[in-house]
C-alpha positions as CSV (number, residue, x, y, z in Angstrom):
1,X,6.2,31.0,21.9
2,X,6.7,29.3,18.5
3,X,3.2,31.0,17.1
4,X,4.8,34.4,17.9
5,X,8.2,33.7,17.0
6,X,6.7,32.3,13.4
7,X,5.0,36.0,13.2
8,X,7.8,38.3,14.2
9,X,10.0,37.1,11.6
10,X,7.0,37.1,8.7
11,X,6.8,40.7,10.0
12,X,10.5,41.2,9.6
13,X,11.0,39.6,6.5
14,X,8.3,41.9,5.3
15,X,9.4,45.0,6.7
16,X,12.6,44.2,5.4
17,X,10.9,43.7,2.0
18,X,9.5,47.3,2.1
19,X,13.0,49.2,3.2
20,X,14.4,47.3,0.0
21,X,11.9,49.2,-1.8
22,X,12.9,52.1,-0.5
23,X,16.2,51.4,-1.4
24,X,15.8,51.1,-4.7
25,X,13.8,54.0,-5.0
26,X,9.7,52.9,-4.3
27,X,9.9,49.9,-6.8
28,X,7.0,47.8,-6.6
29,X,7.0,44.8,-4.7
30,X,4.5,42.2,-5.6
31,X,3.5,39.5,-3.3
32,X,1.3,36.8,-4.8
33,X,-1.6,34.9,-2.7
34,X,-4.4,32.9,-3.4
35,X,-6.6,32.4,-0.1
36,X,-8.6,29.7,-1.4
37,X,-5.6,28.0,-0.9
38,X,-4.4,25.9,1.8
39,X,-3.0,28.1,4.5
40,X,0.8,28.1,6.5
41,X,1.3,24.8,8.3
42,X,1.1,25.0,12.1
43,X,2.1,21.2,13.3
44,X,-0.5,20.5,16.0
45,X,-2.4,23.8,15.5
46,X,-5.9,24.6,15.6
47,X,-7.5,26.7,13.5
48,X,-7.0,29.9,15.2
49,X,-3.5,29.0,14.7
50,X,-3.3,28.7,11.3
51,X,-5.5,31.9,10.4
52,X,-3.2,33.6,12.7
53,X,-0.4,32.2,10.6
54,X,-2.0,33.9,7.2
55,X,-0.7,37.0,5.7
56,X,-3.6,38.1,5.7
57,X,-2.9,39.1,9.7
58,X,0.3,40.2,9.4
59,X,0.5,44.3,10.4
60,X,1.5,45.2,6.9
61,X,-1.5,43.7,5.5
62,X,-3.8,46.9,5.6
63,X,-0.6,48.7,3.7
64,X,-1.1,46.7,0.8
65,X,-2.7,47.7,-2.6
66,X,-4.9,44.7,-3.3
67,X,-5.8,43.8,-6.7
68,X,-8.2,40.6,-7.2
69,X,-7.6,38.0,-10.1
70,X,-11.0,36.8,-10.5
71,X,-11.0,34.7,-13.9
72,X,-10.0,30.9,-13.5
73,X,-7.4,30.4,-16.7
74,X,-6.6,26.6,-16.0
75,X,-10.5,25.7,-16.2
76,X,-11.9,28.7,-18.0
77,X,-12.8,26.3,-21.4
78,X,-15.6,24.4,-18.4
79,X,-17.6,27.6,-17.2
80,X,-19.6,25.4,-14.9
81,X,-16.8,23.3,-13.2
82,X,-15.5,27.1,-12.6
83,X,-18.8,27.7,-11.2
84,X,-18.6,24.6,-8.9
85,X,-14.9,25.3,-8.0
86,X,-16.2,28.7,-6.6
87,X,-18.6,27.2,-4.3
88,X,-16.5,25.2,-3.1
89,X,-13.7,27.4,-2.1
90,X,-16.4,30.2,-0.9
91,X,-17.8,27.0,1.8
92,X,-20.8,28.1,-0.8
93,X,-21.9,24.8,-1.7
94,X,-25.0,23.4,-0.4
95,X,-24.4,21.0,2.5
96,X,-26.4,17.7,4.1
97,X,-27.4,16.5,7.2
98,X,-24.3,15.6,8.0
99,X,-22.5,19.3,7.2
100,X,-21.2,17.1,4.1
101,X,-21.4,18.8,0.9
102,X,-22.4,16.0,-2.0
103,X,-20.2,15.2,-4.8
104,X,-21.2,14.7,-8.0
105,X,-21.9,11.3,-9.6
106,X,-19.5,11.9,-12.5
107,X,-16.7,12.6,-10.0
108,X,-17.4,9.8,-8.2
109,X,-15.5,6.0,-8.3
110,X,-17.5,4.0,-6.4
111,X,-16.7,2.5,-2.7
112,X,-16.6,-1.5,-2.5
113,X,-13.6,-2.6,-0.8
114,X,-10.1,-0.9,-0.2
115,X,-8.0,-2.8,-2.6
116,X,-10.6,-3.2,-5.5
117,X,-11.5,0.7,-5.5
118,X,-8.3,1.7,-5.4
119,X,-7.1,-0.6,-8.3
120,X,-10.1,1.3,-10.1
121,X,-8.7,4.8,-9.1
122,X,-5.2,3.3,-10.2
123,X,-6.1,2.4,-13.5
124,X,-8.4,5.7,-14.5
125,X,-5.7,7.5,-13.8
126,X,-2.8,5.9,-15.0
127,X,-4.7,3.4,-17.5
128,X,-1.7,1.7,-19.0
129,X,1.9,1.9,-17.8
130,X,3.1,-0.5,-20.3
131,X,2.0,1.8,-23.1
132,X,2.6,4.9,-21.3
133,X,5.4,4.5,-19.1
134,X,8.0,6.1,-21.5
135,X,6.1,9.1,-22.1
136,X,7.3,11.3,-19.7
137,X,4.3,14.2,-20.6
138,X,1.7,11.6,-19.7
139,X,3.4,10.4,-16.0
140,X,4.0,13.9,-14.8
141,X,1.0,15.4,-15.7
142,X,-1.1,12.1,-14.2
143,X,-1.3,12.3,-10.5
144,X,-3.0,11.1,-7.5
145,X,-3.6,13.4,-4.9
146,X,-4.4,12.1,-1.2
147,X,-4.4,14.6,2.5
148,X,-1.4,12.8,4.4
149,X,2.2,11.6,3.6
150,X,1.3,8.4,4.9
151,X,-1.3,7.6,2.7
152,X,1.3,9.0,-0.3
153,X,3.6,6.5,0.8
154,X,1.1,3.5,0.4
155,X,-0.2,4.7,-2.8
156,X,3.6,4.7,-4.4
157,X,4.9,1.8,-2.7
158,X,2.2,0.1,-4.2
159,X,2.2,1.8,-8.0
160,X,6.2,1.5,-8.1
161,X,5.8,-2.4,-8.2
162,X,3.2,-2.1,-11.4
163,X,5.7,0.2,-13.2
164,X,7.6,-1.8,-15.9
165,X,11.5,-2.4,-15.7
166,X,13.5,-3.5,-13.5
167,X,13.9,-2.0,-9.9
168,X,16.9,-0.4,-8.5
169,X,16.7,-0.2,-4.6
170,X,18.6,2.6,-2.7
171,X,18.8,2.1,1.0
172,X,20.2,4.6,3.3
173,X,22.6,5.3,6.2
174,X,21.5,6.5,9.0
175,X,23.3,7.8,11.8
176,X,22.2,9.3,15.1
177,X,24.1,12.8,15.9
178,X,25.2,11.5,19.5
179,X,27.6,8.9,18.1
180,X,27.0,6.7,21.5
181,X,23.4,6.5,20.5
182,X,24.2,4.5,17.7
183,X,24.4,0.6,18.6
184,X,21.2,1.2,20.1
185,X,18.9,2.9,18.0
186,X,20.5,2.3,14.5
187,X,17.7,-0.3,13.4
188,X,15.0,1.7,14.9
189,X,15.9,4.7,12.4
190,X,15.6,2.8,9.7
191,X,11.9,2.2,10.6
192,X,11.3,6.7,10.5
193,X,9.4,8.3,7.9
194,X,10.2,12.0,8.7
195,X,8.1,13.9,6.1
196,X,11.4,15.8,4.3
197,X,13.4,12.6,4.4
198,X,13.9,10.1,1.7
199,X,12.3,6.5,2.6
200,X,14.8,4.2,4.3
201,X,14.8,1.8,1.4
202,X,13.8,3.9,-2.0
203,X,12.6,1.7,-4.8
204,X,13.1,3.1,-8.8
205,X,12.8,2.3,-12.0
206,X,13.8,3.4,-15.6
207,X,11.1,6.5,-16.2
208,X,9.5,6.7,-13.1
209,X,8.5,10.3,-11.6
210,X,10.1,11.2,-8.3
211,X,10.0,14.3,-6.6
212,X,12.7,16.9,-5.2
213,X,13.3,17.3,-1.3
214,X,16.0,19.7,-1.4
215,X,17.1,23.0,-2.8
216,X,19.9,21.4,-4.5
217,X,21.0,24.2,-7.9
218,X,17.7,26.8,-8.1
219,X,19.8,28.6,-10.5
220,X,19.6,25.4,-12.7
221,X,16.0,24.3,-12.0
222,X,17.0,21.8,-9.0
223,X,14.2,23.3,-6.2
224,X,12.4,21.5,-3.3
225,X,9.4,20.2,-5.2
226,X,10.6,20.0,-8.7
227,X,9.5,16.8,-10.5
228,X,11.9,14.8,-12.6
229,X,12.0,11.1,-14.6
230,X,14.3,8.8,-13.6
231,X,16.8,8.0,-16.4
232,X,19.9,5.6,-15.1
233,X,21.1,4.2,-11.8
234,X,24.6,3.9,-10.3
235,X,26.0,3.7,-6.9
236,X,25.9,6.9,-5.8
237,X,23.8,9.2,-8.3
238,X,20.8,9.0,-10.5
239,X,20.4,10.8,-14.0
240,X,16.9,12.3,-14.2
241,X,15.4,14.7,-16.2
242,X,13.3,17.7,-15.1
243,X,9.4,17.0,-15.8
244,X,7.8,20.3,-15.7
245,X,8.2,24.1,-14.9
246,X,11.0,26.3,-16.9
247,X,13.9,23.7,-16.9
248,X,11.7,21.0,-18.7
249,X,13.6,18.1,-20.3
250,X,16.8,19.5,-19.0
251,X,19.5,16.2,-18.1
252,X,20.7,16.5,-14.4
253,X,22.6,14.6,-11.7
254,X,21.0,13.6,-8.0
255,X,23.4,12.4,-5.9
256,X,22.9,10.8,-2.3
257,X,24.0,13.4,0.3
258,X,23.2,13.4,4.1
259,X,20.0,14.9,5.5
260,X,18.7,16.2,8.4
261,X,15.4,16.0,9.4
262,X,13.4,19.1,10.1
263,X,13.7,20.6,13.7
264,X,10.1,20.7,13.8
265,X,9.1,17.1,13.0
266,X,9.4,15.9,16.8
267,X,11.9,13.1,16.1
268,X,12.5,10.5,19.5
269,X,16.2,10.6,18.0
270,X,17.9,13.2,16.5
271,X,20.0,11.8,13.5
272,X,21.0,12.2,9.9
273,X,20.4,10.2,6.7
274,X,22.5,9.7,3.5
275,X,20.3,8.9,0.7
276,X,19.1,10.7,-2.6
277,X,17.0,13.8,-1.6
278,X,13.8,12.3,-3.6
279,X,10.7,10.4,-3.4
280,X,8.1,8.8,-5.6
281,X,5.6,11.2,-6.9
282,X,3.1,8.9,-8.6
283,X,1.3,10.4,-5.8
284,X,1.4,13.9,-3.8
285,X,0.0,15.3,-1.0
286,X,-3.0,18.3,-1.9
287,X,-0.7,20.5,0.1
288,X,1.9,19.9,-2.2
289,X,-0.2,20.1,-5.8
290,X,-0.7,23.5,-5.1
291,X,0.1,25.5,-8.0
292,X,0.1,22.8,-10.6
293,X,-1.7,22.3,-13.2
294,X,-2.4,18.6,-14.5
295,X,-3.8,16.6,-16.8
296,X,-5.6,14.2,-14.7
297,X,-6.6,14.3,-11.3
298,X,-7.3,11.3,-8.8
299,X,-8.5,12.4,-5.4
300,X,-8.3,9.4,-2.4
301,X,-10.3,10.6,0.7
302,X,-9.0,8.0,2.9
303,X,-9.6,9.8,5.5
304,X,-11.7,14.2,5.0
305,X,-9.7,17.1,4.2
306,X,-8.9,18.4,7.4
307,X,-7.2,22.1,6.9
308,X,-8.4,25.2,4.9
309,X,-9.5,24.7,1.3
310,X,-7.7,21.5,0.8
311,X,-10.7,20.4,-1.2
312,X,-10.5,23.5,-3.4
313,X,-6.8,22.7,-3.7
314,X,-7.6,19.5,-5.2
315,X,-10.4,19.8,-7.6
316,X,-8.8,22.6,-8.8
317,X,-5.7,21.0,-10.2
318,X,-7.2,19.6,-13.2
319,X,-8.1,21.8,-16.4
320,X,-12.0,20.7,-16.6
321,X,-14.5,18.5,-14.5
322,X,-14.0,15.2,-17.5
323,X,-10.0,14.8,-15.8
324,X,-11.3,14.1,-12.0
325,X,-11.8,11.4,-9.9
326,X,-12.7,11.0,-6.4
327,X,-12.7,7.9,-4.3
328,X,-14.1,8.5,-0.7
329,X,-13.6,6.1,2.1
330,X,-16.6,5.9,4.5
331,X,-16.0,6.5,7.8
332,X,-17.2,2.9,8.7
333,X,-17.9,-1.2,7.1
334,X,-21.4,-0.2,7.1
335,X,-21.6,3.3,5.8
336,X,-22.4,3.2,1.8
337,X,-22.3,7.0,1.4
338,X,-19.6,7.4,-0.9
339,X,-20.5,10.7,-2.4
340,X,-20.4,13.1,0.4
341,X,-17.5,14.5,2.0
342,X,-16.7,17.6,4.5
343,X,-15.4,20.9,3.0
344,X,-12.9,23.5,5.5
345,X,-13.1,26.8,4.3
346,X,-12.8,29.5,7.0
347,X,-14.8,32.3,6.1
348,X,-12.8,34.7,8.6
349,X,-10.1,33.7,5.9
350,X,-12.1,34.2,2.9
351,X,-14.3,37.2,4.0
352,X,-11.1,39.5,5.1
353,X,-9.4,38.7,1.9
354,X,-12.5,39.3,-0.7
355,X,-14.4,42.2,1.7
C-alpha cells in the first residue's frame, strides 16, 4: 500500500505540474534526471521496488521530450577516467569470478587492519588539519564518502577528536510524545540514531564542517543538505557560515529547535528531540554526495554498494582519477582481495532511459 500510495502522488504532483503549464500558457517545464544516479529510497525494498519508484515508470514518462546530456563537464580535463566512469555506470566494466569488477591500483589504499587503513584513508584525504583546518575551501571540498549512516557516524566521531580547538558538546532533550512514556524510556532515547536527527550528544569545534538537516530559510540558502563552518558557540545557537552552493561565505544563525523523527524510520517510541538540526560532515553518505562536486574523494567500502549506481555516484564526485581513493574491506580476516568490489547498475533502469 505504501509503494502505490508513493506513486499516486508522484503522478499527481506531475499532473499537477503539466495543468500549471497549461495555465500559464504551454511554458516549458523542465525536469532534470540523471539515471546513473542512485534511485528513490524504498526502506526495506527490493529492487523491483525501487525501479518501480523511478520516474522513469511514472505514466507521464512516455509524454516527455527527452534530451540526453552526454559530455561529463566535472571530469572532462581526464578523458579516460570519463571513459572508466561510463563503464561503470553502464554495469559495462569487465567483471571476475566473483561478479566483482576490479579496481585499479592507483585507486586503491591498501587493506591491513581496520584502524591502520583507515588512519591512511584519513590522512590522504585530509593530510593536515593543523595547517588546513582554517581553510574553509579545503574542508568542504575534502570528503569521505561511505554507503550507510552508521559507518558516517564512526568516521566523524572519530575525525572530530583530530580537529584542532577546543570542543563544544551540545546534548539534547528528548521527550517521548505520550508524556507517561517518559520516566521509562527517557535514557533509552538518548541511545537512537534516527537518520534525520541530530546525534544525542553533538561534538564541535571552531571551523569544523557540519551539515544541514532541515529546511530552515531556502530563501536565504538554509536547505536540508547545505554545508556550513562552524564559527562560535553559545547556549542555544551556533554562527556558521555557508560552505558551498549560491550562498557561499554568507554568516548565519542555527539554533536548537525540536525535531521529529521521520514517520518512516520505524522508531520503538515515538518522540521529539531539541538539538541543532546539524551533523558532522567530515563524512557523507554516497546517497547524499550526489550532485557535488569535490576536490578530493575517499571512498570506505566497509561493507559493497548495495542500491543502484552508488558506485558511479561515488567515483564520480571528484574532478579527475589523481583526487580518489578507495579503501575496501574484505568480506573476511582471511580474504586479501582488496581491489575488487560489486557494482549495482540495473540495466532495466539504464536501458529504458538511454533506448
Amino acid at each position: 500500500m505504501a509503494k502505490k500510495n508513493t506513486i499516486e502522488a508522484l503522478d499527481t504532483l506531475l499532473q499537477d505540474l503539466m495543468n500549471i503549464r497549461t495555465l500559464f500558457g504551454g511554458k516549458v517545464i523542465v525536469f532534470g534526471r540523471d539515471f546513473r544516479q542512485t534511485l528513490p529510497v524504498v526502506r526495506n525494498g527490493k529492487k523491483e521496488d525501487f525501479i518501480s519508484q523511478s520516474l522513469l515508470y511514472s505514466h507521464i514518462w512516455n509524454h516527455l521530450k527527452k534530451l540526453c546530456l552526454s559530455e561529463n563537464m566535472r571530469a572532462k580535463k581526464d578523458p579516460a577516467f570519463c571513459t572508466y566512469l561510463m563503464r561503470i555506470g553502464n554495469g559495462q566494466e569487465k567483471t571476475n569470478s566473483c561478479n566483482k569488477i576490479e579496481i585499479p591500483n592507483n585507486f586503491v589504499i591498501p587493506f591491513t587492519e581496520e584502524i591502520q587503513s583507515l588512519n591512511l584513508l584519513f590522512n590522504v584525504t585530509y593530510p593536515d588539519f593543523h595547517t588546513f583546518y582554517c581553510n574553509p575551501s579545503f574542508i568542504t571540498f575534502h570528503i569521505i564518502l561511505t554507503t550507510k549512516n552508521d559507518f558516517v557516524d564512526e568516521i566523524n566521531d572519530m575525525l572530530i577528536h583530530r580537529f584542532p580547538n577546543d570542543a563544544t558538546v551540545y546534548t539534547t532533550i528528548d521527550e517521548t510524545i505520550e508524556s507517561n512514556d517518559q520516566c521509562q524510556f527517557e535514557d533509552f532515547l538518548h541511545t537512537l540514531h534516527p537518520a534525520n536527527l541530530p546525534p544525542y550528544r553533538l561534538t564541535l569545534k571552531k571551523n569544523c564542517p557540519v551539515i544541514l538537516l532541515r529546511n530552515l530559510n531556502p530563501t536565504e540558502g538554509l536547505c536540508n543538505g547545505t554545508r556550513l563552518i562552524c564559527h562560535d558557540f553559545s547556549s542555544h545557537v551556533i554562527s556558521a557560515t555557508i560552505s558551498s552552493g549560491d550562498f557561499t561565505n554568507k554568516h548565519v544563525f542555527i539554533p536548537k529547535i525540536p525535531l521529529l523523527a521521520s514517520q518512516d524510520e520505524k522508531l520503538p517510541i515515538p518522540f521529539k528531540r531539541t538539538q541543532i538540526p546539524i551533523r558532522l560532515c567530515f563524512a557523507m553518505t554516497i546517497n547524499k554526495a550526489q550532485g557535488q562536486t569535490l576536490d578530493f574523494v575517499g571512498i570506505y567500502l566497509r561493507e559493497p554498494v548495495f542500491s543502484h549506481e552508488q558506485l558511479y555516484v561515488a567515483l564520480s564526485r571528484a574532478k579527475c582519477s589523481n583526487n580518489i581513493k578507495i579503501l575496501i574491506r574484505p568480506a573476511t580476516a582471511e580474504d586479501t582481495n582488496y581491489h575488487s568490489t560489486y557494482n549495482v547498475v540495473y540495466q532495466e533502469i539504464i536501458q529504458k532511459a538511454f533506448s
